[in-house]
N, C-alpha and C positions, 0 to 999 in steps of 0.2 A: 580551487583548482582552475587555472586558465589553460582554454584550447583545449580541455579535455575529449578525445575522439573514441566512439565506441561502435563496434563493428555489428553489420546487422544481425538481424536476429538468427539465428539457425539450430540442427537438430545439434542433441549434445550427442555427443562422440566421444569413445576412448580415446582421442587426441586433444579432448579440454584440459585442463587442469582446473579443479574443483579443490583442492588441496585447500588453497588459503580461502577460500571462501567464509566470511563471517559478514552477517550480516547487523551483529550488535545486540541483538534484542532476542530473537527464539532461538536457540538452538534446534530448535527439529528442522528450522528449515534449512539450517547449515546441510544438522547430519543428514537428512535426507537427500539432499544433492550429492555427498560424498559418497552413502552407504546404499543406496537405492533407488537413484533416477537412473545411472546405468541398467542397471537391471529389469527395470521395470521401462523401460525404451522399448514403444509399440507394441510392448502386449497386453500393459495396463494404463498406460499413460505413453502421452508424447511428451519429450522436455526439451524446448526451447531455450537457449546461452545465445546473452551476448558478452563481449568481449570489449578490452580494452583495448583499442588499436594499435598503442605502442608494445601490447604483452599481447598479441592477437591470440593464443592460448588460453589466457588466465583469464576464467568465469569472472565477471564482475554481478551478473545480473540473469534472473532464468525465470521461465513460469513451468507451469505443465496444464495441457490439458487431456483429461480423457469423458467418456461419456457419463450419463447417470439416469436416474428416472428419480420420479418423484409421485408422489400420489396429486393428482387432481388437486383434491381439496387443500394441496398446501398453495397454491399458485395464490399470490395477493390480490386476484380482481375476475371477474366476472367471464371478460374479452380472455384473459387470458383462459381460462378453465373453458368456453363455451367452444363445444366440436373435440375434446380431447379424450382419449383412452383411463379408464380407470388411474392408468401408471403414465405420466409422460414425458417424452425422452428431452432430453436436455442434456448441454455439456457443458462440464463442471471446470473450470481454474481451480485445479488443486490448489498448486504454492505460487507463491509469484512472490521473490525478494530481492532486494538491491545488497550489494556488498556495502558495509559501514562508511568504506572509504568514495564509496561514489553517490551517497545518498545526497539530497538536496539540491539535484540537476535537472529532476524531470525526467529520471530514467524511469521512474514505478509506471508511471502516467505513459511513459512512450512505451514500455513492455504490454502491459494494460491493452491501449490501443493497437499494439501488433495484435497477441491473444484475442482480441475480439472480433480483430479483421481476418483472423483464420477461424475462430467457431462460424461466423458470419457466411464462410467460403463452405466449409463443413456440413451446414444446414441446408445447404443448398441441393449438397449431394445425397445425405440419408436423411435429413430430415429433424431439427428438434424446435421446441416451443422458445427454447430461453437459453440461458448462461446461466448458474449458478455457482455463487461463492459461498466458500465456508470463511467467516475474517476470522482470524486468529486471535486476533482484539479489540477492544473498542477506536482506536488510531486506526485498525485497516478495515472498520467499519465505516468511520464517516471517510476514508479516502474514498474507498468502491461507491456511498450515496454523492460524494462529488460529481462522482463521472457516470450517477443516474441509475443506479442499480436503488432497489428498493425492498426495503424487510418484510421475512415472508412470513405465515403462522408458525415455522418452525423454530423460531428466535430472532430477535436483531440481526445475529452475527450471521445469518442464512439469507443472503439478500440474491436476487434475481434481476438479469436486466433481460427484457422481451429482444428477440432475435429482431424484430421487425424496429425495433428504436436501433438497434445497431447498422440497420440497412438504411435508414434515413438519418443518420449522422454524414457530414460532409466528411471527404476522406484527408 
């Protein structure tokens, strides 16, 4: 695809179109954009869409974030568990998927980097230890340890990046 242009990131709204959205590989995270990120829009999650420029409507790409807790002892290291509540608060990237037809751009990695520069903004305000991902696979396993997230005792696919590594990343 040459000159492909994609609009920034923003909330999703009933004026997206999610309709064609396939991402190729999960279907839950198809259905769950269709069937349930409207719905579930700031009460249980936030959902971030971007856009194709030429179709400025038609979702090509989306994450969501909302909060979670964790217990202490899953945190992978010392620094991070040391001064923390039994339970501690961290927010969580639910979904985060590229439409099939715009994969291999560099949009997961630009979505990614948006998502972590608003938990990053987030923590600022109420306060959490980390980000955490749930991967869906071993593929969105090593993508998330690419970009420094690291596996906690709750599984590989449970990886955590410390809020304070996201604040000393250059922007």
């Amino acid at each position: 695809m040459a000159d492909i242009r994609i609009t920034p990131p923003a909330r999703l709204t009933a004026d997206h179109d999610v309709a064609g959205f396939a991402n190729g590989v999960h279907a839950s995270l198809d259905d769950w954009l269709r069937d349930r990120a409207l719905a579930s829009e700031g009460s249980s999650a936030r959902t971030y869409v971007v856009c194709n420029a030429a179709e400025p409507r038609r979702v090509v790409g989306y994450y969501t974030i909302t909060t979670a807790m964790e217990q202490r002892a899953a945190l992978p290291s010392a620094k991070l568990r040391r001064g923390m509540p039994d339970r501690v608060p961290l927010l969580l990237i639910g979904r985060l998927a590229v439409d099939a037809g715009f994969q291999g751009i560099g949009l997961g990695a630009d979505l990614l980097a948006d998502a972590l520069r608003r938990c990053a903004a987030a923590a600022e305000i109420a306060g959490a230890r980390a980000v955490i991902v749930h991967a869906i696979d071993e593929k969105a396993a090593a993508f998330y340890a690419r970009h420094g997230f690291i596996p906690t005792s709750l599984g590989e696919l449970v990886m955590l990046l410390p809020i304070e590594a996201i604040r000393s990343r250059p922007n």
